[in-house]
Structures are given as C-alpha cells and as structure tokens.
C-alpha positions in Angstrom: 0.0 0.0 0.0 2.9 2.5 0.9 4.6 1.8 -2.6 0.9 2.6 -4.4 0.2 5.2 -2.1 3.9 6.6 -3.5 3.0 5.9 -6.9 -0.7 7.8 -6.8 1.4 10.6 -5.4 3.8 10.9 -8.5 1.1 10.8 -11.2 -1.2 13.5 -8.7 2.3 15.4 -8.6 2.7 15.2 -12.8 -0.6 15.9 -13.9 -0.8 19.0 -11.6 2.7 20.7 -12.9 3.1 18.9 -16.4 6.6 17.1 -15.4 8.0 14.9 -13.2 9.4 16.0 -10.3 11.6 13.2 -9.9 13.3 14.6 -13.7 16.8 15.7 -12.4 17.0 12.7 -9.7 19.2 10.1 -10.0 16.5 6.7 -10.9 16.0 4.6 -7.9 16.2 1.0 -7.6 13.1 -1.1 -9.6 10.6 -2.8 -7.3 7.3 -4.7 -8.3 5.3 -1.6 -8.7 7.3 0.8 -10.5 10.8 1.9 -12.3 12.3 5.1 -12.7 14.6 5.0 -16.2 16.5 7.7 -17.4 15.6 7.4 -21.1 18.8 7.0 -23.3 19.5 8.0 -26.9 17.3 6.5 -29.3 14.5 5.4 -27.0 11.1 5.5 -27.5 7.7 5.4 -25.7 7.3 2.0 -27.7 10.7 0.4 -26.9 10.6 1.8 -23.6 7.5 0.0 -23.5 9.0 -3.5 -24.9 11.8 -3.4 -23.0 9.7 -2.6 -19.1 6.9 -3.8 -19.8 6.8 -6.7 -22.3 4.9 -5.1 -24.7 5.6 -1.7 -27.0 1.4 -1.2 -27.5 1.7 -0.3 -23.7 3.4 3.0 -24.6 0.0 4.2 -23.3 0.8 3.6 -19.8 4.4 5.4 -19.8 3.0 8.3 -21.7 0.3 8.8 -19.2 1.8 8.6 -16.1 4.7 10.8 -17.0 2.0 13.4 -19.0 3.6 13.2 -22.5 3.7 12.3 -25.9 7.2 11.6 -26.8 10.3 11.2 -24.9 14.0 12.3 -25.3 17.5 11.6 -23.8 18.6 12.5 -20.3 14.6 12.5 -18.4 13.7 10.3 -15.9 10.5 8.6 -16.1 8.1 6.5 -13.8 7.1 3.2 -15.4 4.3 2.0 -13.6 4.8 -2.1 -13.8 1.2 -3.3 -12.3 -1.9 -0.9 -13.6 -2.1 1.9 -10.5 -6.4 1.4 -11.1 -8.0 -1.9 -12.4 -10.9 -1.4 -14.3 -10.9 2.0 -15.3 -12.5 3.0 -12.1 -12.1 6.8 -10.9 -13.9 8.2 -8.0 -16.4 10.4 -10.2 -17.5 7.0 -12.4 -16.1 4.2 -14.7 -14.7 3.3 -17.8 -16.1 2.0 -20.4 -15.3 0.0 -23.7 -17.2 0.7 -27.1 -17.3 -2.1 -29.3 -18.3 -1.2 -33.0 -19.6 -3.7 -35.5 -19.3 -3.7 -39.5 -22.1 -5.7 -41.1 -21.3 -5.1 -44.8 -18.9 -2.6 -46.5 -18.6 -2.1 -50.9 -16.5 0.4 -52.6 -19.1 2.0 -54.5 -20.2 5.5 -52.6 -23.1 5.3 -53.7 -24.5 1.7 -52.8 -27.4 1.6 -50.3 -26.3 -2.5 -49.5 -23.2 -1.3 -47.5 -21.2 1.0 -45.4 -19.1 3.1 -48.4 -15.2 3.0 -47.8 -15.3 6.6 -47.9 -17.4 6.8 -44.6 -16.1 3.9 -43.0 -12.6 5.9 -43.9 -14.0 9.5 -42.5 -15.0 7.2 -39.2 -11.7 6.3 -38.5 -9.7 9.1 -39.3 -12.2 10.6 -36.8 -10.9 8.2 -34.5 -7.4 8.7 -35.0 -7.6 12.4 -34.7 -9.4 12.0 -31.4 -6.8 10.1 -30.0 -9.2 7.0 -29.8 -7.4 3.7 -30.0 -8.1 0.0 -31.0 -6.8 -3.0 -28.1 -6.6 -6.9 -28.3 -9.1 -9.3 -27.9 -7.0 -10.8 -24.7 -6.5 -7.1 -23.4 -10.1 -6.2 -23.4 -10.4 -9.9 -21.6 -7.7 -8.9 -18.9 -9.5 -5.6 -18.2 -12.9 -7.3 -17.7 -11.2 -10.1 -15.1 -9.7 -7.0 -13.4 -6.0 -8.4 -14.3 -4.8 -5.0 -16.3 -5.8 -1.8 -17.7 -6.6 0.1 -21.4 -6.2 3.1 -22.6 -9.1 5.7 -21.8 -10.1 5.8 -24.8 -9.9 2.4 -25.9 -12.3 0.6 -28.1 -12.7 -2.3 -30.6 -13.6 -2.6 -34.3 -15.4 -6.3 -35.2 -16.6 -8.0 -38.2 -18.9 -10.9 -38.4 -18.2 -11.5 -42.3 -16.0 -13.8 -44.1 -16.7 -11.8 -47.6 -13.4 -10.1 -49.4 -14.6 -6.8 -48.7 -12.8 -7.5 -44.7 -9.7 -8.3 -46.6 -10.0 -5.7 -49.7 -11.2 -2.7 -47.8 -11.6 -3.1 -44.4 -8.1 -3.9 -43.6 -6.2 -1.6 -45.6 -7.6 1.8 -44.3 -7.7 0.2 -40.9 -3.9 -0.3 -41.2 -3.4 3.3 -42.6 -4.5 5.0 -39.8 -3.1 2.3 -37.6 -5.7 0.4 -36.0 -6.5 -3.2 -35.2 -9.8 -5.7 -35.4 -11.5 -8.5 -34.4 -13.0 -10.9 -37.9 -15.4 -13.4 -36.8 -15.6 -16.3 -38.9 -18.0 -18.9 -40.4 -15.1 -21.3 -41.1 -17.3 -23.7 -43.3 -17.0 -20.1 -45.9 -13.4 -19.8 -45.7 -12.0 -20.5 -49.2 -15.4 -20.1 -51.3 -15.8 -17.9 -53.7 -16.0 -14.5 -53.1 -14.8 -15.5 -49.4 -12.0 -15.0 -47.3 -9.0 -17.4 -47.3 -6.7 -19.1 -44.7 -3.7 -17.2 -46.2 -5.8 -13.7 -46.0 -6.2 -14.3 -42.5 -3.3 -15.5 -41.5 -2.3 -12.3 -43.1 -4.1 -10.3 -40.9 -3.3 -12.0 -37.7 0.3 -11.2 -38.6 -0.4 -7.8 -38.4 -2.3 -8.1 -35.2 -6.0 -8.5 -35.8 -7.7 -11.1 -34.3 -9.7 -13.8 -35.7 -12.6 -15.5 -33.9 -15.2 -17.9 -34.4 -19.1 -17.1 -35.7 -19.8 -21.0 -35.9 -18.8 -23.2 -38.6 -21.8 -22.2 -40.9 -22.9 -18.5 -39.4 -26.4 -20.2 -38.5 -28.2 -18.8 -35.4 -27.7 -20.8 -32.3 -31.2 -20.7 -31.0 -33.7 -19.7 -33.2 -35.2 -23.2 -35.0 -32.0 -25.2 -34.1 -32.6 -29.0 -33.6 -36.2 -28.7 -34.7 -37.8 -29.2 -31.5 -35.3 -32.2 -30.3 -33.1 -31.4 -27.4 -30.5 -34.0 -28.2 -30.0 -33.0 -31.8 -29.9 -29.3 -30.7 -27.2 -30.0 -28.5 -25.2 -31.8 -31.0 -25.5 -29.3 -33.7 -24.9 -26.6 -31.3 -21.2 -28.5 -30.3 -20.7 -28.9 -33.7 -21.1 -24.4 -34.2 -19.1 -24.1 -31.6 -16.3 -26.9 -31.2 -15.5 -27.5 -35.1 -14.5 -23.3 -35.5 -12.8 -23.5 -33.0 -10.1 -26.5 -34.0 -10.3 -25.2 -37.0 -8.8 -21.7 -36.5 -6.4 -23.1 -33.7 -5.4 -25.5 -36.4 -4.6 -22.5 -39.2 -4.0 -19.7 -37.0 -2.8 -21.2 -33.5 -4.8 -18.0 -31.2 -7.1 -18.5 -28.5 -10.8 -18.6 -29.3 -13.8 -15.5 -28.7 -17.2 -16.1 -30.3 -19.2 -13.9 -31.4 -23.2 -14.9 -32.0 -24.6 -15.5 -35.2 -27.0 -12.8 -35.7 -26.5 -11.8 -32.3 -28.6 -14.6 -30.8 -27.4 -16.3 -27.7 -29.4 -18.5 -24.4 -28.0 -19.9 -21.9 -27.4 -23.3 -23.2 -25.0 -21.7 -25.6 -23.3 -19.6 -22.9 -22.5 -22.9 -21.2 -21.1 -25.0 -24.5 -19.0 -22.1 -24.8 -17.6 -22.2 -21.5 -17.4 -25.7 -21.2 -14.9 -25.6 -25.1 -12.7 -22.8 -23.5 -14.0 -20.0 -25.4 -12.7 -16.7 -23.8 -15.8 -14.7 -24.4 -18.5 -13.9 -27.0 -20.3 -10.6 -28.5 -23.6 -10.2 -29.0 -25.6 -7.2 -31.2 -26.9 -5.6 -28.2 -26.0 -2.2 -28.3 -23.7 -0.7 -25.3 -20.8 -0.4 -23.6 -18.6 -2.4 -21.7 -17.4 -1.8 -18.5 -15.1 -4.2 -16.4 -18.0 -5.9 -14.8 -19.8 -7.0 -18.5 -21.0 -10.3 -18.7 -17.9 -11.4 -20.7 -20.3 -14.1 -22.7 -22.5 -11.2 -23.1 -20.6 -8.4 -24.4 -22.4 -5.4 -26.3 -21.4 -4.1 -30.0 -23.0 -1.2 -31.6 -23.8 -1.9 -35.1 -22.9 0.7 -37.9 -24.8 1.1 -40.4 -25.0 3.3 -43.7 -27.3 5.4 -42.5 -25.2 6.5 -39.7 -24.2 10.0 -39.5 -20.9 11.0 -38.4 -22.2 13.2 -35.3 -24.5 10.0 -34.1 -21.4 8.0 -34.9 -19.5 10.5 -32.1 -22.3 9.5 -29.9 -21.8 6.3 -29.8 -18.3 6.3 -28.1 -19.2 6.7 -24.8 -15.6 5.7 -23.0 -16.6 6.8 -19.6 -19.6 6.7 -17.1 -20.0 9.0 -14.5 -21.1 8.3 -10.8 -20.5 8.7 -7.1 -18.2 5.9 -6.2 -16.4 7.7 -3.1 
C-alpha cells in the first residue's frame, strides 16, 4: 500500500505541474510496482515499453503517467509495472469499452447495401484524430477479469463476415490509420468464392488483428436449431461451436472468442461455450462495456450506412459518471 500510495502521489504530482518532479533525480532502484529509467538515446515510448513492460502497445501507460507524448534523452521517467487502477475505475464513475460492428462494406459511394469505404474511412480518421485507440481481444479480456488496464479511450472494431470486402477494404484503411480488429468467422466459408482465405487471415493476424469464431456455418444458435429435439440441438450446437474453434487453432494457432450468429445467444450456448474454453462472446446488443460486462455477453454497436458522423460521435461513450467515493 505505501509503494501505491507513493505511486498515486507521482502521477497527482505530474498531472498537476506537467513534469515529473523526480526529472533531475538520479532513478531509484526497480521494485514490483514501479521503475524510474533515465531514457537514453534512441529510446522510444514503444521500446521503452517493450523493453519494461513486455509489450511496446503499452506506450499508453508510460505516456500517461509521465503526462507526455514523446520522450527524449537525459529525463527520468516512472514506469508503472502493475496498472495503478483496475478497471478503469475513478472516483467520479467508470470506464467503459465501445465495441463497434461492421455488417457489410462495398467500394461504391453510392450503394445503399453497404457502409461506403469513404465513410467507413471518414469514421476512422475521426478516431485517430481524437486520439481513440483499438486493443486486443485478450487485453479487453484482462481488463474485464480486473488483471490489467486500457487506454481511456480504448475501443474495438469487429466483423462478423468472411466476404473479401474485410480483406479488400476493411483492412487496408484500418492499417493506414493504424488500428486493429476483431474478424469473426463462419469457417465452413473460408475458401469459397467471393470469401476470405486461410492465407488472408493469416495475413491479418500477422499484423495483429484477431480472428474469432461465428460458428462453422454462421447459422443462429437458438432460433429453429434442432427442430424441436433437445439431443440433436445440443449436437449441432457442439458442432457451431467446437468445429471453429479446432479449425482456426489448427490455421491460425490464437485463442478462441465467439461472437453470436445474428447476435442470438441463451443460456445453453453460454455454457457450451464455457465448457470448449471460449474466452468470451459478442452479442448485437447495443452498449458499452465496463469491467463488470458479462464477458459471454458483451455489447457491439452496429454501424450502419445510414449512420451520420455526429450520431457515430455518440456512440463512443468511454466513460460513465457516478459517485463511487
């Protein structure tokens, strides 16, 4: 408690006079909780990051204990090792996690079938320029368990298509403006035409999207499955949820999130999840997600075409305000 207490301080003590005071000390002696580093030439936020804390996308948490965007040679910086709050929890509310779903996306503006590629472009330059910022299936997992911490302004982008469009226009202007996504896959699709191959999303996972499972053939897990007969319901619904999953650990080698067909779920298919390992699973019911979200229940907003860009804004609701003192 003394070493958090000491670390609270610091951060109180940054954000109230813009720089550490501890800038012209000499760095004191790493313990579980924290570091102080004096940055040396050629260091980065990101390999400051690697090198501390295991992973360079946790720049984040250097940048914003220290107040700053970049670094430079000579400073001395605090590098929190554990999150100093779990669960985006602040005394005046909590945080919470946006998750956005694309249905459908063409490259023709003026299609009515589709999200355009301009618009889908607009939304995430929006993002970008507001300092928004995509995170890992397994990070957004860690922050509901209460095991680590996002950005404030973290979010995720999802798909629950295996059509070319994910690979052809999706995931270039994602990677232009540097963000990350979630594809959820019918695997029985992958490889027909017009469809998504194992190479295209092996592709993708190289460059840090994840893939996930939507079943083997994308049909709902509760509405007319098994025709009335509980044992063949059960059966086919093992087969939606077990066969994906071998399947992409076979290709891919990642762990497993599902997210529902349609956005259709009961309780029978929460528990065959659980029971195959599955980490979590999205539904289409719109919201946010703050650390104590059902993680087999997890809420997407789904964007559509006729969207505007100022109820798109509305949508990101990062942070929930109430009296927690």
């Amino acid at each position: 408690m003394v070493v958090l207490g000491a670390i609270l301080w610091t951060v109180a003590a940054i954000s109230c006079t813009g720089s550490p005071w501890f800038r012209d000390v000499a760095p004191s002696p790493r313990d579980e909780h924290l570091a102080i580093v004096r940055v040396a030439r050629g260091d980065t936020l990101a390999s400051l990051a690697q090198t501390h804390l295991g992973d360079s996308g946790k720049a984040w948490v250097i940048a914003t204990a220290n107040n700053l965007q970049s670094v430079r040679a000579g400073q001395h910086l605090v590098i929190p090792l554990k999150p100093i709050v779990y669960g985006g929890l602040a005394v005046d509310g909590y945080q919470t996690v946006p998750v956005l779903l694309y249905p459908n996306m063409t490259d023709q503006p003026e299609a009515r079938d589709g999200l355009s590629a301009a618009i889908f472009n607009d939304q995430m330059h929006y993002l970008r320029k507001n300092g928004y910022c995509t995170v890992r299936l397994d990070s957004f997992d860690r922050f509901l368990a209460l095991a680590d911490a996002l950005p404030a302004k973290a979010l995720l982008i999802t798909f629950d298509s295996t059509e070319r469009w994910v690979f052809e226009i999706a995931y270039p202007i994602l990677k232009r403006h540097g963000f990350t996504a979630a594809v959820f896959i019918a695997t029985d699709r992958i490889g027909n035409p017009g469809h998504l191959t194992w190479p295209d999303l092996a592709a993708m996972a190289a460059d840090g999207f994840d893939i996930g499972a939507a079943g083997n053939s994308g049909s709902s897990l509760v509405a007319g499955a098994g025709g009335g007969n509980a044992a063949l319901y059960l059966r086919q619904l093992e087969e939606q949820i077990r066969q994906p999953q071998v399947a992409i650990a076979q290709h891919l080698n990642t762990p497993c999130y599902f997210a529902y067909p349609g956005g259709e779920t009961n309780d029978v298919a929460v528990a065959m999840l659980k029971r195959n390992g599955y980490h979590g699973a999205f539904t289409q019911q719109p919201g946010g997600n703050p650390f104590f979200a059902d993680p087999y229940k997890l809420k997407r907003f789904v964007i559509s075409s006729q969207l505007s860009l100022e109820q798109f804004e509305r949508l990101l609701q990062i942070f929930v305000k109430a009296d927690l003192q």
